[in-house]
N, C-alpha and C positions, 0 to 999 in steps of 0.2 A: 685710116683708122680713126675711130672715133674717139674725141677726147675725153678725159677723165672725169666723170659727174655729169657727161653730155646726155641730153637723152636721144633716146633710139626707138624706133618702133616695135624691138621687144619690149620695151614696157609697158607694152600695149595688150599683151598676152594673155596675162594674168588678168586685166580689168575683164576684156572680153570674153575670157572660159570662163570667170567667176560669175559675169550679171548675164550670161548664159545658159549657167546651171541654173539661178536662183529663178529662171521664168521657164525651166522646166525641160532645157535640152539635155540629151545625155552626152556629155562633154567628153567621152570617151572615144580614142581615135576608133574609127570603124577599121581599118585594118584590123585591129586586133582584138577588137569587141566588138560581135555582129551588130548590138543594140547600138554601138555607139554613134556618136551623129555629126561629131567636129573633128575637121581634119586639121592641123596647125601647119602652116610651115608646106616644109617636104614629105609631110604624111601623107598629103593628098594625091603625089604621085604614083600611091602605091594602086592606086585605084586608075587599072588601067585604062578605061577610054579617058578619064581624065588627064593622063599621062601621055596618055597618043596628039589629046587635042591642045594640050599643054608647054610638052615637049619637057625644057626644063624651067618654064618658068613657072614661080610659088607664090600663089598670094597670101596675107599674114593667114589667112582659114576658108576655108573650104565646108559650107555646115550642108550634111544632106537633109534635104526636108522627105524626100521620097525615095525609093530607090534611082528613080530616073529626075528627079528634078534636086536642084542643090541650089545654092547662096553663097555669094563673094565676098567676103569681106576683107577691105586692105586698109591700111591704117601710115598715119603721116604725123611723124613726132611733136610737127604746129599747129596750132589754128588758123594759118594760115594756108595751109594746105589742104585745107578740108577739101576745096573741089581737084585738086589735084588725085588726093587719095579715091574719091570718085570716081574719076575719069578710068584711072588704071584700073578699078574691079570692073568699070564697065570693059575694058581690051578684055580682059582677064573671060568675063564672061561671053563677051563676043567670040573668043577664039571656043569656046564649050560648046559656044553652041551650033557652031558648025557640023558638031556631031548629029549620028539620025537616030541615034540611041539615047543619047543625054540632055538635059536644058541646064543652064542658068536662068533663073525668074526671078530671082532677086539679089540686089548687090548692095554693098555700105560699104562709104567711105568716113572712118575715123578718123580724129585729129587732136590729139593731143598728147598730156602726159599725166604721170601722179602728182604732179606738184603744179600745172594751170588747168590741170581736168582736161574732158575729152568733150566732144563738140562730133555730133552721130547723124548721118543723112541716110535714111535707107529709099532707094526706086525698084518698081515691080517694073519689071517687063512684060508686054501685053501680048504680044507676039506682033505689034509695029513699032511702037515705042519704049522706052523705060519712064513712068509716071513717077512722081512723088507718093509715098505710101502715107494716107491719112486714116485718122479714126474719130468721128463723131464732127466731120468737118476743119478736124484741127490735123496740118503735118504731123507725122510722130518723129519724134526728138528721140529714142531710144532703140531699142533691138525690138525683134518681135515673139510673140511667145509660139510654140510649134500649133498653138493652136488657131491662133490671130492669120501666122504663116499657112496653116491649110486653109483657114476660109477664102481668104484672097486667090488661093488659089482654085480653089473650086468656082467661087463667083468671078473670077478671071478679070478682078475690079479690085485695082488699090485702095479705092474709100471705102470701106466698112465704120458698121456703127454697131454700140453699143454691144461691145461685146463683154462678156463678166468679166469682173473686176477679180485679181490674184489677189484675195484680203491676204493673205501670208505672205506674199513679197510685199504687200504694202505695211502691216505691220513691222516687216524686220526693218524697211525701207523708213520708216518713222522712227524706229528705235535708234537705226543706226546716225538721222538728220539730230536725232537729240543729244547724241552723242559728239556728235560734231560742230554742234553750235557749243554743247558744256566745253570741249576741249579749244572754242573759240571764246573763251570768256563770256560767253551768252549766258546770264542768269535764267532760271526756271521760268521765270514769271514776266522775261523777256519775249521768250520762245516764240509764244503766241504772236505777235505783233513782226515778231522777224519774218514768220512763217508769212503771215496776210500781208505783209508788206513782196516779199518775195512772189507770189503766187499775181497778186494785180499787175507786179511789173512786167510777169511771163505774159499776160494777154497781147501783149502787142506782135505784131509779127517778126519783129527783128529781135533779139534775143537782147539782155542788159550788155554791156561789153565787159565783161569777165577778164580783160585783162588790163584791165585800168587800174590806177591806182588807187589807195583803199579812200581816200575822200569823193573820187571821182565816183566811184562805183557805186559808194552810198547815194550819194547827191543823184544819179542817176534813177536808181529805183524807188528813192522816196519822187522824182518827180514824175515817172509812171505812175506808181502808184498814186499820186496826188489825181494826175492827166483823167486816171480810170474811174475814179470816185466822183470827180466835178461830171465827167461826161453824163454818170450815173445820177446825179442830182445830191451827191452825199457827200459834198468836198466838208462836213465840221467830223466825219471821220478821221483825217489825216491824220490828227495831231495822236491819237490812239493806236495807229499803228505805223509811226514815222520812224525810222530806226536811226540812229545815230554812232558817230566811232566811239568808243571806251574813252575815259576821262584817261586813261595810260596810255603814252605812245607807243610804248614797246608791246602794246596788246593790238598795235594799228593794222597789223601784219597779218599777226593771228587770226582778227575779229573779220578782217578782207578773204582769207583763206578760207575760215568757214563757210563764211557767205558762196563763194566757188564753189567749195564742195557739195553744199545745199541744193544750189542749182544744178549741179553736175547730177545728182540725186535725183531728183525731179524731172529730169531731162530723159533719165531712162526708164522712168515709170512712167513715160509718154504721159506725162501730169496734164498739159494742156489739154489736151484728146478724152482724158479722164473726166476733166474735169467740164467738160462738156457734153458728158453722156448721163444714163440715167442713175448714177449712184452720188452717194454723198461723201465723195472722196476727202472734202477736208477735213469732216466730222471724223471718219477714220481716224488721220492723223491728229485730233484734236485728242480725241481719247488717249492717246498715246504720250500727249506732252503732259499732258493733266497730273497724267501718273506722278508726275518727276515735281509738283509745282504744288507745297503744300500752302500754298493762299486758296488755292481752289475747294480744298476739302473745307478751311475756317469760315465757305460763303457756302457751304453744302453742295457746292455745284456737282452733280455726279449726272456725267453725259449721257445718255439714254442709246442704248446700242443700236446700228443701225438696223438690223435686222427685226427690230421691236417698234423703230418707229416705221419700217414697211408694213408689219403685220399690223399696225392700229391703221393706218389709212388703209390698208385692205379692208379688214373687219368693219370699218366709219363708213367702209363704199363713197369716198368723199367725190362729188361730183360739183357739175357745172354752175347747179342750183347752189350750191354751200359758197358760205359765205365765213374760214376757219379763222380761229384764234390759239396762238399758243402765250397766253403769258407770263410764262420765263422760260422765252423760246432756248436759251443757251447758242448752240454754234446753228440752231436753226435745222435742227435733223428728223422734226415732227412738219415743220414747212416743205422742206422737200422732200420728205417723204410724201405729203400730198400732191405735191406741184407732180410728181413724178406720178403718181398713181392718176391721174389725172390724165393728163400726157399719153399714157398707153390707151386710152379709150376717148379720146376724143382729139378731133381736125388742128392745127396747127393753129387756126384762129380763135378758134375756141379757147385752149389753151393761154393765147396772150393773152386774152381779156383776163381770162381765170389769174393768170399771176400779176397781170396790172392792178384788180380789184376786189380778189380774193382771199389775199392772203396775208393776216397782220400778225407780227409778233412782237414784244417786251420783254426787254432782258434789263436785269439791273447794274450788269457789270459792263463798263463801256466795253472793253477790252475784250468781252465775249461777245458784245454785241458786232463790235467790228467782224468777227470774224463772221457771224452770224450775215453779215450783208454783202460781205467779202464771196460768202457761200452761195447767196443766192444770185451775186451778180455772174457766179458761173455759171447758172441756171439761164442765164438770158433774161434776167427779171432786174431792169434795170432802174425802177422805180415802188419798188418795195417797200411796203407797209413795215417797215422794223423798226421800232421805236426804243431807246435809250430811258432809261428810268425806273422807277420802282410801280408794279402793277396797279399797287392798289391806290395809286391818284394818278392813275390812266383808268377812262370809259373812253365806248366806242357810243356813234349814234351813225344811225341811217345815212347814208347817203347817195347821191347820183352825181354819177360822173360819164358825161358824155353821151347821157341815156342808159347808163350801165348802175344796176345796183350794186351799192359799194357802200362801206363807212367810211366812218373818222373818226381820228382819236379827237376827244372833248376832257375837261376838267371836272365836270360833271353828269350822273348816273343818269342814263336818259328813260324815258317811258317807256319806251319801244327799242329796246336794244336788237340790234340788226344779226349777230354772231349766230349760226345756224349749226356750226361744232367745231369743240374743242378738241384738244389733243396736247397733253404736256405730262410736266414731271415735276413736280412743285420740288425747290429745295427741301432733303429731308431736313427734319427738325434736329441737328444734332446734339444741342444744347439744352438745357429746362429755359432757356431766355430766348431761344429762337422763336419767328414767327411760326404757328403750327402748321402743317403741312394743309387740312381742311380749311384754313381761311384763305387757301387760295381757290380751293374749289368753289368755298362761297362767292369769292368774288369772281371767277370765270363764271358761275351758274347765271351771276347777275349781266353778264353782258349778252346772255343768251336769249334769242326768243322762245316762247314755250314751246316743247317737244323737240327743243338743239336736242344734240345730244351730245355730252363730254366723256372724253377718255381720258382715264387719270392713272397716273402709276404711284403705289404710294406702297413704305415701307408696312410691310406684313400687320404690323404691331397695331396701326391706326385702326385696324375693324377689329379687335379683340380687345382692346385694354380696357379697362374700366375709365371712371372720372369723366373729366371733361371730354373726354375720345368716345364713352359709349352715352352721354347725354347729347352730342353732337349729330349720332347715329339715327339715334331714336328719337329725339325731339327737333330735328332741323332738317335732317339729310332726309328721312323717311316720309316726318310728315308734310314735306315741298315738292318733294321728286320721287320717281321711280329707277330703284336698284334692278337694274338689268344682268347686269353681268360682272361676275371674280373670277377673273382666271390667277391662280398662283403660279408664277416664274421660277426659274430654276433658280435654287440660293444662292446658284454661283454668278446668277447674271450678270454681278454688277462686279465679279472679282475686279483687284484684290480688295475693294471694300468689300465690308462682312456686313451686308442687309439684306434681308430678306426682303422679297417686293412682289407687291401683287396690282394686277391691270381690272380697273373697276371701270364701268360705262356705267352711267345713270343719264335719263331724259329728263328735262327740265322740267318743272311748274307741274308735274301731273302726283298728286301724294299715293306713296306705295299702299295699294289695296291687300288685304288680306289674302286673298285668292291668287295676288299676281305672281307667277312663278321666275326666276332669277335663276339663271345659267350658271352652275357652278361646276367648274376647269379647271385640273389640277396637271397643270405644261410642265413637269419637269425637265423633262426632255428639249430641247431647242437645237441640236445637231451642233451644236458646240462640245470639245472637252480643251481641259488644260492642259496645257505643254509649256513646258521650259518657262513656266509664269503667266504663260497669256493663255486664255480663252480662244482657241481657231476654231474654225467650219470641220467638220471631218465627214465624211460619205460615211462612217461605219457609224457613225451614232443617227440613234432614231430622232425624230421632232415631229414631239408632239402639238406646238403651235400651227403648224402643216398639217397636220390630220384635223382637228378639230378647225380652222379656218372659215372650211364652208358654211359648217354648219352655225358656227358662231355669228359669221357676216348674217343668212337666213336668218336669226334667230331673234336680231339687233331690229331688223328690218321688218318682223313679224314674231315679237313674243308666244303666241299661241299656238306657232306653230311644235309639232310632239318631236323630241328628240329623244334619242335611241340610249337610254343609260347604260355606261360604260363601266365599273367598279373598279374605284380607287379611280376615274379620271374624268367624266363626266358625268352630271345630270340636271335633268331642270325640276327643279320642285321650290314651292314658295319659301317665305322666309318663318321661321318658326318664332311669334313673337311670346311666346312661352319662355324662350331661354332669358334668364332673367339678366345674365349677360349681356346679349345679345349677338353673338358672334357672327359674323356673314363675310367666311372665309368657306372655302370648300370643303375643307378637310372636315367639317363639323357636317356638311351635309350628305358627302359621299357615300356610296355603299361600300364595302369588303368584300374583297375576293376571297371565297368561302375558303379554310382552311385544310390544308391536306394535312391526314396525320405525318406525314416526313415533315409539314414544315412546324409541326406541334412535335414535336422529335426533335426535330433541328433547338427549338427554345429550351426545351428541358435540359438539351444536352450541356446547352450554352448556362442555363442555370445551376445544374450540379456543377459545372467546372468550377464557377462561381465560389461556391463553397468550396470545393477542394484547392483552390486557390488563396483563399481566407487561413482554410487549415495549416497548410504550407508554410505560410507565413507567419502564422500567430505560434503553427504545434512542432513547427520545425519536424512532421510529417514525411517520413521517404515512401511514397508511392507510388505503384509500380501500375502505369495507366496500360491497359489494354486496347489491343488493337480495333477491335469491333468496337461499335459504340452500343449499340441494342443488342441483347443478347434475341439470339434468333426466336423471340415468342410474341406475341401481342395478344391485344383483346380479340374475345373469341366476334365478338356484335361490330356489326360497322358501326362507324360514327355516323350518331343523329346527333345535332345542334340543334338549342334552341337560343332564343334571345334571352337575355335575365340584364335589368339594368343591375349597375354593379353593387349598388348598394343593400339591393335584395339580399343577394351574396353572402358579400362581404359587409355584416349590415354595424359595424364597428371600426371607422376608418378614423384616427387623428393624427394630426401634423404630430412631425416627431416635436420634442420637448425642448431642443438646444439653437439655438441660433449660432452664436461664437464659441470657439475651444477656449477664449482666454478667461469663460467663466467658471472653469474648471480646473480639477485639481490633476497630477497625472495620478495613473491607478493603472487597474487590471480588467476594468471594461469596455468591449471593444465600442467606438460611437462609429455609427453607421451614417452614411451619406447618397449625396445622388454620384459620388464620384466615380469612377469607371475602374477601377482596380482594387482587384482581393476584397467583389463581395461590395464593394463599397465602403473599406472600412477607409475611417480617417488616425485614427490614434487610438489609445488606450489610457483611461482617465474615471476617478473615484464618481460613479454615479449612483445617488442614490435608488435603494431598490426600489421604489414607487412609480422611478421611470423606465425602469429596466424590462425588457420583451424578451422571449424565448419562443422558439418553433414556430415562428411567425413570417409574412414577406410584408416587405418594405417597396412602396410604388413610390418611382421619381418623380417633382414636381419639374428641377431644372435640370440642366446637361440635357440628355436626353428624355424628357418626358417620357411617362409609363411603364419604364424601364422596371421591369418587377426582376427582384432578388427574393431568394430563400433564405432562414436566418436558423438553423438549427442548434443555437447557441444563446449565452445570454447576450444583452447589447443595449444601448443605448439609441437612443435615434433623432439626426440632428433636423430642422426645420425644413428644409428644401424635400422631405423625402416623408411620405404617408404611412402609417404603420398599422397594420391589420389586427385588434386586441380579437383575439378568437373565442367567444364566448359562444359560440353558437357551437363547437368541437369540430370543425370540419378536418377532415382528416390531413397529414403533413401535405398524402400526397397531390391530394384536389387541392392544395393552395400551392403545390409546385405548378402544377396541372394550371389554373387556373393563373397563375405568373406567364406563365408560356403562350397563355393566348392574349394577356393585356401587352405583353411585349410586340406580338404580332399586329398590335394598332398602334407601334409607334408612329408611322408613317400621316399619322392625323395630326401631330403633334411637332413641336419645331422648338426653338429659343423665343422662335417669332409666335409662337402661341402657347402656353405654359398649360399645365395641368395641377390646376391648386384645386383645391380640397370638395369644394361642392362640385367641380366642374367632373372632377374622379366618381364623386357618388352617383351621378348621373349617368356614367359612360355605359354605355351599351354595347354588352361584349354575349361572346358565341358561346356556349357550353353544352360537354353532354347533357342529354335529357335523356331517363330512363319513360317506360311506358306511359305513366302516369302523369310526365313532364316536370317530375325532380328532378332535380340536381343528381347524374348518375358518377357517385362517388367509384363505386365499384369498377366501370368504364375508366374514371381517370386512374384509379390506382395500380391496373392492369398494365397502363399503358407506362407510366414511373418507374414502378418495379421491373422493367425491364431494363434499364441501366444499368452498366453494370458498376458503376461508383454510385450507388445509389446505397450502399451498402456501408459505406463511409459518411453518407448523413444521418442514418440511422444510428450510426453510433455515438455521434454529436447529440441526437436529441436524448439520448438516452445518460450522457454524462450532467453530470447536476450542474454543473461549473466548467468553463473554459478553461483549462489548465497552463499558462503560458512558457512552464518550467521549459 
């Protein structure tokens, strides 16, 4: 009998169906679930040739990969036992495969427990030997996923490479290491250094020894780590990511246990094997601790996704010839996203040169920068251009090394800067005291030679704002270089920060000509959504970054060439330097997806509710809403549109009158807002009548821009929101009518780009046109009057006074 607190190789159970599920097996006994694929124990006897060839002996699991081929796994409560536990899945499988029906192809022997962790060897059987199972050149330390498990078996070869990365098991699998270092006294701002400290010590091919004690253990991988970085040329690293025990003894324990578990962690994300393939596996998990480490957000650091710094080196076409810079590379995920795109199109030698002379980047936080070189020495780039310091007293100049064209960092701006393209994510500006996001493009521009070309990601705001942001635009940015390309990114890119951001290319030294046309991209899309807080991959969402790709890369590589406009998501057309703005964002230059009257139905509907929602509230109102929304009639004429800027229109538009409530008195008129509930009201408050509107709509300037409301009442109206004085009579229902189509161009409009007052007068919106190309009132009021609460705003406009009783 085993004694009390002892472990046993059931505790093995649990570990193994748990990080079996999470890589995608159906963990359910197939006995009793056709789908299911892990047999535990004495499950597996119920599957009779394995029962015949078995007889009664049980390994801890039995996983079918096929109907006819399966996997051994047995498990041994030490780490000392690992090849023990081996040996017997190899009997185990030996005696299976005596059958002429069944194979075993794969076996693992486990060794450990929940409290010194598990220690995991898996071998493929070839049909002469069992091999060690590798991936990217590295053994894998972990299980295998049922997909990893087919290819090996179709190519009938344990080494495979580069097979996709599970970002979902690697996200939970960072979630849950952050969690285990915070519950090891690991500070946030530790993490980082724990993590690259941990990751250099796994290069070696013997493992740290995990069951030392907690000064040994440390001592141990700070001196891997040290071994990894000197070999690499980068030993004044160390001190940046050396990790040390807690100043507490009684956390000596703790801080040791984390560390196991972290590696234990890693071990089954075959992290080595990962991290020696073609993704940017630590930038993953860098994103992840970031979340938890608010120093990162007070240095603006917001890590640039990996899937965004793949699409800029696709789109750059970065090749043999280039010669990249990123500087404020962060964990280095715009470098390897080239090192990598590189890599797939060209020789192996080619390649080394390319990352020995190729590739420079500046970070200004040591402790990102480490990881940053940490990152690339898993690339096999063991003398990497990555330099420590603040960008803008780093230049680069020409240089040859070996025969090979290359630079060097210098202290000063040289003549002939060597940089051929950039690629970066300047800190956003988060403060009015920070440096601004454009003066780092100024200074990337300047290490460039003329016609590089730079890709910048930069929050939405920088091409729309006025001041120093749109004198920057037009007097520096436009008259030096050419704006090639705005693609706008999905607002959620950067969750759970709230910025919107947008991907600009511009080519050096050549000034924007009048004529020359600029790719404007509107990527909402990216095949990402939210779940349980994080942003994943999902097959059911569209990406848009993927569809336009091609055309973007051709278009980089040859401006003049014609692209196919797409409304509301692509087109090329120049830059309009009429807008006294200057806006050069897409949304200002895109076309519209012509309107159906349903989705001009759909806005009215959404606007009378509007009102009857105000009503409710203000009239204390019981009514009794009808099932239909359109009473079955419409206009007899189809819809013809035409274009009218808006001011033709609506040739009477002022910001409302109020800025603050606490300039006010309270009272009995309602003040209207850009806010999103009942109509927009905010309060009720004494205004005088000279500011007061009636039968009017009101157009958002903030929340959601262009948001048009109906007001069949009196009102005041606060500053954030445009008010239409109707002096021209146009009827209630052509300004319902016409609400319902400015709504329909919200999608131009964001937080990241506002709609104040001139920018509104200008807007260019759809409307009927009768034969003669007026405004065809008639047309709009046909299609209003069809509501059937539409009956209820007429009665508002027809009351003198809002009645509150």
């Amino acid at each position: 009998m085993t004694p009390r607190g002892e472990s046993t190789e059931v505790d093995a159970y649990i570990f193994i169906k748990e990080n079996l599920r999470l890589l995608g097996w159906d963990t359910r006994n197939p006995a009793r679930t056709p789908e299911g694929q892990v047999y535990t124990q004495n499950e597996c006897l119920s599957h009779p040739e394995i029962h015949r060839m078995l007889v009664d002996d049980k390994p801890e699991n039995v996983i079918k990969v096929t109907e006819s081929v399966f996997w051994v796994v047995e498990a041994k409560k030490s780490h000392t036992k690992l090849d023990t536990a081996l040996a017997e899945a190899k009997e185990y499988a030996e005696k299976i495969n005596n059958s002429a029906i069944i194979k075993t192809k794969f076996i693992t022997g486990i060794a450990g427990n929940d409290v010194d962790s598990y220690l995991i060897r898996t071998l493929y059987f070839d049909g002469s030997s069992y091999r060690p199972i590798s991936m990217n050149s590295r053994e894998i330390t972990g299980f295998l996923s049922p997909d990893e498990a087919r290819t090996i078996l179709r190519l009938n070869n344990p080494n495979i490479a580069d097979m996709p990365i599970n970002e979902k098991l690697f996200v939970s699998k960072a979630e849950n290491i952050n969690e285990i270092l915070h519950l090891g006294a690991v500070l946030p701002n530790q993490r980082a250094r724990v993590m690259a400290a941990l990751l250099l010590a796994m290069l070696d091919d013997t493992p740290p020894n995990i069951d030392a004690s907690p000064s040994v253990l440390i001592s141990d991988i700070n001196s891997r780590a040290k071994r990894v970085l000197s070999q690499q040329g980068r030993p004044e690293f160390i001190e940046y990511i050396r990790i040390s025990l807690p100043s507490t003894e009684d956390n000596h324990i703790k801080f040791r246990n984390a560390l196991v578990s972290t590696i234990q962690e890693l071990n089954i994300l075959n992290i080595r094997s990962a991290m020696n393939s073609g993704h940017d596996v630590l930038g993953h998990f860098y994103e992840v601790f970031l979340k938890y480490a608010n120093w990162a957000k007070d240095l603006g650091i917001v890590l640039t996704p990996r899937h965004i710094t793949q699409f800029a080196a696709e789109i750059m076409n970065i090749g043999l010839h280039d010669i990249i810079l990123d500087p404020c590379c962060g964990t280095g995920g715009f470098l390897v996203a080239s090192l990598d795109y590189v890599k797939h199109n060209y020789t192996a030698a080619q390649v080394n040169d390319f990352k020995q002379n190729a590739i420079f980047g500046i970070e200004q936080d040591p402790g990102v920068a480490s990881l940053a070189i940490v990152n690339m020495i898993f690339r096999g780039d063991g003398k990497n251009n990555i330099m420590e310091g603040n960008c803008f007293s780093q230049f680069l100049a020409p240089h040859i090394s070996n025969g090979n064209r290359t630079a060097k960092f210098s202290r000063s701006q040289n003549e002939h800067p060597p940089i051929t393209k950039i690629l970066m994510n300047p800190p956003f500006a988060l403060k009015q005291s920070a440096e601004k996001e454009y003066r780092f493009i100024e200074h990337g521009l300047n290490q460039m030679e003329d016609g590089g070309l730079l890709f910048t990601i930069l929050p939405y705001s920088v091409l729309v704002k006025g001041g120093e942001y749109l004198t920057w635009r037009k007097e520096v940015l436009l008259k030096n270089n050419t704006l090639l390309s705005v693609i706008t990114f999905p607002p959620e890119l950067f969750y759970p920060i709230g910025v919107h951001t947008v991907g600009v290319v511009i080519k050096k030294g050549i000034p924007h000509s009048l004529e020359q046309k600029v790719l404007w991209v509107r990527a909402t899309r990216d095949g990402f959504v939210k779940s349980k807080g994080k942003r994943l991959p999902s097959d059911d969402e569209e990406n848009d970054l993927d569809r336009i790709k091609s055309t973007l890369k051709s278009f980089l590589s040859n401006p003049r060439i014609a692209v196919l406009t797409q409304p509301r998501f692509c087109k090329s057309q120049p830059i309009d330097f009429n807008d006294r703005i200057l806006e050069m964002v897409p949304e200002a230059y895109l076309d519209d997806v012509p309107p159906k009257i349903e989705d001009i139905r759909s806005e009215i509907d959404k606007m009378i509710r509007e009102v009857i929602a105000f009503q409710i509230v203000q009239q204390k109102k019981n009514i009794e809403f009808e099932k239909s929304v359109f009473i079955d009639r419409g206009p007899k004429e189809p819809l013809i549109l035409g274009n009218f800027v808006l001011e033709s229109v609506l040739n009477h538009l002022i910001a409302g009158e109020y800025h603050a409530t606490k300039e006010l008195d309270n009272g009995s008129v309602p003040l209207i807002s850009c806010g999103e509930l009942a109509n927009g009201l905010v309060d009720f408050f004494e205004i005088p009548e000279a500011d007061q509107h009636k039968n009017t709509i009101t157009v958002a300037f903030n929340a959601k821009p262009l948001t048009t409301r109906f007001h069949p009442y009196v009102f005041g109206a606060k500053d954030d929101v445009a008010v239409f004085i109707n002096k021209s009579n146009l009827r209630p229902t052509s300004l319902t009518f016409i609400g319902a189509m400015l709504c329909l161009q919200c999608w131009r409009f964001s937080y990241g780009r506002k709609c104040f007052i001139d920018k509104l007068k200008q807007q260019m919106i759809q409307l009927p046109k009768d034969s003669s190309g007026a405004l065809d009132e008639e047309f709009m009021e046909q299609v209003v009057k069809t509501h059937p609460y539409w009956r209820y705003v007429e009665k508002s406009m027809n009351d003198s006074v809002v009645n509150h009783d």
